[in-house]
N, C-alpha and C positions, 0 to 999 in steps of 0.2 A: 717678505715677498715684495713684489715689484710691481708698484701701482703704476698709474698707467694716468700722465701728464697731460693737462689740461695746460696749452697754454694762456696768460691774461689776456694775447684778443680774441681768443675764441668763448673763452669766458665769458669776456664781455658781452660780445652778439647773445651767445647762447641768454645771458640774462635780460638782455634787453627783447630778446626773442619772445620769453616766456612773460616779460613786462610791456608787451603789443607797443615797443617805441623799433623795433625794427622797421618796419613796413612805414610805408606813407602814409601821414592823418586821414584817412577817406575816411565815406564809408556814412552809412545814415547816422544821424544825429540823436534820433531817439527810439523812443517802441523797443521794438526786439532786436533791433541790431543793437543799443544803450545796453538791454538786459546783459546779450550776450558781451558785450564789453567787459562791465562788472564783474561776470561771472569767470571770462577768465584773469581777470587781476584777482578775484577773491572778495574783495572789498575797496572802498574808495575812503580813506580817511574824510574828515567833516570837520571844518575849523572856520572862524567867523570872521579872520581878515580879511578885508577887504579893500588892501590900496590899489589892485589891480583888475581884483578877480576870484574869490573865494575859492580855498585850497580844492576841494571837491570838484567847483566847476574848470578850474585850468587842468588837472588833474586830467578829467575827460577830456574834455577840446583838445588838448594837445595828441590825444589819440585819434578823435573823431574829428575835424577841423569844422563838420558843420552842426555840433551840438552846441547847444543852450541851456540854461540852465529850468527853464520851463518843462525840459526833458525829461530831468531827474525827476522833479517834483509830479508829473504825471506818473512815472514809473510809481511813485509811492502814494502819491492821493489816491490816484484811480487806478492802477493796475495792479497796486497793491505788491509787485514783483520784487521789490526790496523792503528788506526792513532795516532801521538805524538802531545801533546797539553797539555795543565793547567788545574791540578787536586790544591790540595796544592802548588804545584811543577810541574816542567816537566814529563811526561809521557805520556806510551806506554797505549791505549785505544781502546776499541774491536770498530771497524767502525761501527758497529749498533750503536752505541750513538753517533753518531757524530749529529744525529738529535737533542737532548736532547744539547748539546754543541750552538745550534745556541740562546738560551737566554745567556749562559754566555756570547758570542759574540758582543750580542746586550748590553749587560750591560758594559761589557767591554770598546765601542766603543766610547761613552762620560766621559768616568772617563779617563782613560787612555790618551784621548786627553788632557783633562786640567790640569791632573796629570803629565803628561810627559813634557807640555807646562811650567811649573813652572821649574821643573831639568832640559830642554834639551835645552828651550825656543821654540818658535813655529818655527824656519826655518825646522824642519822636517817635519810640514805641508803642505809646499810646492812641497815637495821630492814626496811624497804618490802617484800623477799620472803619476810622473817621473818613479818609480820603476815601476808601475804597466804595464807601456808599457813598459819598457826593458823586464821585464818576458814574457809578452804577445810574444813577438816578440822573443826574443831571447833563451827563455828556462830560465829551473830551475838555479839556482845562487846560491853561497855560500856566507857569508856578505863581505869577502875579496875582492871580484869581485863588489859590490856597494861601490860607492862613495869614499873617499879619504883615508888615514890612520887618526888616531888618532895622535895627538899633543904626541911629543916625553916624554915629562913631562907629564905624566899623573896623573890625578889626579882621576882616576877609573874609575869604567865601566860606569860613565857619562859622559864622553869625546867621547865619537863614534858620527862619521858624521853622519848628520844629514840624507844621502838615507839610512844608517846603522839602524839609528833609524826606522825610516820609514817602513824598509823591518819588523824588529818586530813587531811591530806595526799591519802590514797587516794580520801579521803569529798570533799575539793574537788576535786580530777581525774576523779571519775565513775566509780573502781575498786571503790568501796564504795558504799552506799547507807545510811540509817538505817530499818530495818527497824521500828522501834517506840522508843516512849519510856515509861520505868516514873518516874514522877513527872513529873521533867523531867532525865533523865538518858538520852542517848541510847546506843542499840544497832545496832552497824555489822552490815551482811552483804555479801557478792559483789552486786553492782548486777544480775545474769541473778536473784538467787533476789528480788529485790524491784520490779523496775519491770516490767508484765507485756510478755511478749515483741512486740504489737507496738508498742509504744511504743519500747522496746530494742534491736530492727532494724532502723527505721527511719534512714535517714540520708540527710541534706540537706547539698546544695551551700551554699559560704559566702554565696555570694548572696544566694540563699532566704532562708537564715537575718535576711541583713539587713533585707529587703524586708517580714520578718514582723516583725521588731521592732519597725519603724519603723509601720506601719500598726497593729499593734495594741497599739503604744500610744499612737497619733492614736485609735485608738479608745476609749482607757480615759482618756484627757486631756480628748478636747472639742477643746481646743483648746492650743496648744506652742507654743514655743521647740524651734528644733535644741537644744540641750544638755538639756533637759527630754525630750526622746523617748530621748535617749540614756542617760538617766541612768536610765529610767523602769525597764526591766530590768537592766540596768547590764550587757549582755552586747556591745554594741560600740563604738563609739567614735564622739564627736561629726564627727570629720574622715567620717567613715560613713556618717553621718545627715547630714553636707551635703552627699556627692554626691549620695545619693538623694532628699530634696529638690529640689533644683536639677532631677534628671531629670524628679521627679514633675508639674513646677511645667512643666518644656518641654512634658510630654505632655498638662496640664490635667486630672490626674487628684490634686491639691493645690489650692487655693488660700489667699491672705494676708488677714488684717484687722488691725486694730488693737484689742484688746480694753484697756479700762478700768480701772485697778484701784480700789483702795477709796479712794486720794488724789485721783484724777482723773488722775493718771499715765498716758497710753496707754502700750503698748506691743505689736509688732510679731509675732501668730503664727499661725501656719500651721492651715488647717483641709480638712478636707474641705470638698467644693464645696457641699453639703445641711445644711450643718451651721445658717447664720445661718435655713434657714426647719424644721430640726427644733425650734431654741429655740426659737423665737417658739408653737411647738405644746407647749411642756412645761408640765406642769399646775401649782398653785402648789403648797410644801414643808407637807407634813404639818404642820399645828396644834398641835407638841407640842414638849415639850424633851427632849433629850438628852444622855445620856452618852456619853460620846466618849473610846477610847484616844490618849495622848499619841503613840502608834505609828501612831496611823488614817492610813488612804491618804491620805486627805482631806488632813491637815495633816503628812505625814511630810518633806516641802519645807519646811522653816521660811521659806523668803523667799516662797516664790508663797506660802504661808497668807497672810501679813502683805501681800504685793500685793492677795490676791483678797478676802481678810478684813478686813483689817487687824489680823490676830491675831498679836500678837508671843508665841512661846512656844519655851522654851527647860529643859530639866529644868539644875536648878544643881546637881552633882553634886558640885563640891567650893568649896561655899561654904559658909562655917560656918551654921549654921542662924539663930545671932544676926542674919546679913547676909542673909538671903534675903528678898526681896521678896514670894515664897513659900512653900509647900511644898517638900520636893525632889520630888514626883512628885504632881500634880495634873493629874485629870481634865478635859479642856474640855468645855465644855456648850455646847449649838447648840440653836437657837430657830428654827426654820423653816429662815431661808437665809444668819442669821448665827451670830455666835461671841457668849456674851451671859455669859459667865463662866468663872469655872475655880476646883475645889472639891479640896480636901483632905481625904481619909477615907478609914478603913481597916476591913475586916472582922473584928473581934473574934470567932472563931469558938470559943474558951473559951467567950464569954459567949451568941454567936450574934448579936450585935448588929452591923450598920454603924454605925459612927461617924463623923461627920463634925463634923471639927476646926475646918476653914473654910473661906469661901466670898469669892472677890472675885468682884463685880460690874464687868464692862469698861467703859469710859470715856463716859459717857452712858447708860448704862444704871440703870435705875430697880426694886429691887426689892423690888416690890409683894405683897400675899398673892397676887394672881392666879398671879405668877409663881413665888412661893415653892406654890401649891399644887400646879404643873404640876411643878417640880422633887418636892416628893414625891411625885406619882404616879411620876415615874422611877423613883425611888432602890426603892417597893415594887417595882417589875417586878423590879429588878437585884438583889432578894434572894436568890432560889434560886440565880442563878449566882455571887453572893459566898459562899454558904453560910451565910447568916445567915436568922435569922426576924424580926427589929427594926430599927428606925431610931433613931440619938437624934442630938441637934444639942449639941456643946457650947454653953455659956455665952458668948453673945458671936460667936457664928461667923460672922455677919455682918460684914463687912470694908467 
């Protein structure tokens, strides 16, 4: 049969649509306009660099331009409205799913035991009712306050004592919760004194659970690949999302196209049935450039970025810095509905200055003062959330 073509820029909007980078950064900063943010991205990855602006907090502000990072941490001290846990990765999650979380929990809870038993060996088994009554008893704990230091010689993060291990352990199982974070150091407590109660009594059949994955994240995609729905939460498994597929597609409540990528490469995925005439009604992308975390939704898929973009990006983490084609951790920057650079700088907060060391321009792309002017109106927005009050360009930062 004859599917029915997605061109790549309507692709693109459509996912930038469903990824809130179409529209203007407005919009409140925190409270319930914050919640509602979250909830339609799904989640907000959680990473602890900071040369600019921790992944999380750029993450938001480039959606919201007058969020803070004080925000977030209100949404979870006191509103309690997110919890942090395992998506792909660490992240920030609207507390209505924490129900949907108690199968990854249960999956979790034997893999992980025999899994960790192999790297850590099993005396951290024994730890687990150790931990659980200091907390009970004593309150929320950071890992530093359980169990002993690490072996001076370390031979990496599998050297952690063995209540150390344990307390993670409880915190990926759903026995523990992170109650709060004092810098970026987190504090475990009993998961009843942190997720509010109904969120926490709540419990769904594994079904349900599927049926919710699979739909919402056709909702936060646009448009997928089976293994792309699967992966999007990362809470079931592709074999999972093909049966339910397959049913969604018998009962014509799925349907297929062929979308485009940035080569001319079609390729084959799945959409809702309203989906090719909601595109066709999406308005054009904000007039403006952007700062964009390396962790953004948007491009945390490094091969659909590069399908849908043609943005190849990759952090070089252990390439000597002589060999790097880059930075080891540069910012991308988006220009309406493409990808139109990627920049190096750090916030000097001694001095209070961002500094930006350098700047490639992507492959056909022409950088003009028009665009060098729209790039600094960014960089001033993204002052107050670097903690700086200046801009300077080194010598040369033009690449």
């Amino acid at each position: 049969m004859n599917l029915p073509i997605i061109d790549n820029q309507t692709a693109r909007r459509l996912f930038l649509d469903t990824h809130a980078l179409l529209d203007r950064p407005s919009g409140p900063g925190g409270g319930a306009g914050l919640a509602q943010l979250i909830q339609r991205l799904g989640f907000v990855q959680v990473d602890s660099v900071n040369t600019m602006a921790r992944a999380h907090d750029l993450i938001l502000w480039s959606r919201q331009n007058a969020y803070r990072p004080a925000a977030l941490r209100a949404l979870n001290d006191r509103d309690r409205a997110i919890f942090e846990h395992w998506t792909h990765d660490a992240a920030v999650i609207p507390a209505a799913f924490f129900p949907h979380w108690r199968l990854r929990f249960d999956r979790d809870r034997e893999r992980l035991r025999a899994r960790w038993k192999d790297w850590h060996g099993s005396a951290f088994h024994a730890e687990i009712d150790t931990v659980l009554r200091h907390i009970s008893v004593h309150g929320a704990v950071h890992s530093a306050e359980i169990g002993e230091k690490r072996a001076e010689k370390s031979t990496g993060w599998w050297d952690w004592h063995p209540s150390k291990i344990a307390l993670e352990y409880l915190w990926r199982t759903g026995e523990l919760a992170i109650t709060r974070r004092e810098g970026f150091r987190k504090f475990y407590d009993l998961t009843e004194r942190v997720i509010p109660p109904e969120h926490l009594n709540a419990h769904l059949p594994e079904e349900r659970v599927i049926d919710w994955a699979c739909r919402s994240a056709l909702d936060r995609l646009g448009c997928a690949t089976a293994g792309e729905l699967a992966a999007f939460w990362a809470l079931i498994t592709p074999l999972e999302v093909k049966a339910w597929a397959d049913a969604a597609r018998r009962r014509g409540e799925i349907a297929e196209a062929m979308v485009m990528g940035g080569d001319g490469t079609p390729r084959r995925v799945l959409i809702w049935p309203d989906t090719l005439a909601r595109a066709a009604d999406l308005p054009d992308p904000a007039p403006r450039l952007r700062v964009l975390s390396p962790f953004d939704p948007a491009l945390r898929d490094r091969k659909r970025a590069e399908r849908l973009f043609g943005f190849s990006y990759r952090i070089e983490i252990f390439v000597p810095e002589a060999q790097r084609r880059y930075g080891y951790y540069v910012f991308p920057l988006m220009e309406r509905d493409r990808m139109v650079g990627r920049i190096d700088m750090r916030a000097d907060r001694e001095t209070g200055c961002l500094r930006v060391r350098a700047l490639w321009p992507e492959a056909g792309i022409s950088w003009g003062q028009g665009r060098q002017n729209r790039l600094e109106a960014e960089l001033h927005r993204l002052l107050p959330l670097a903690g700086c009050d200046s801009v300077s360009f080194a010598e040369g930062f033009l690449k």
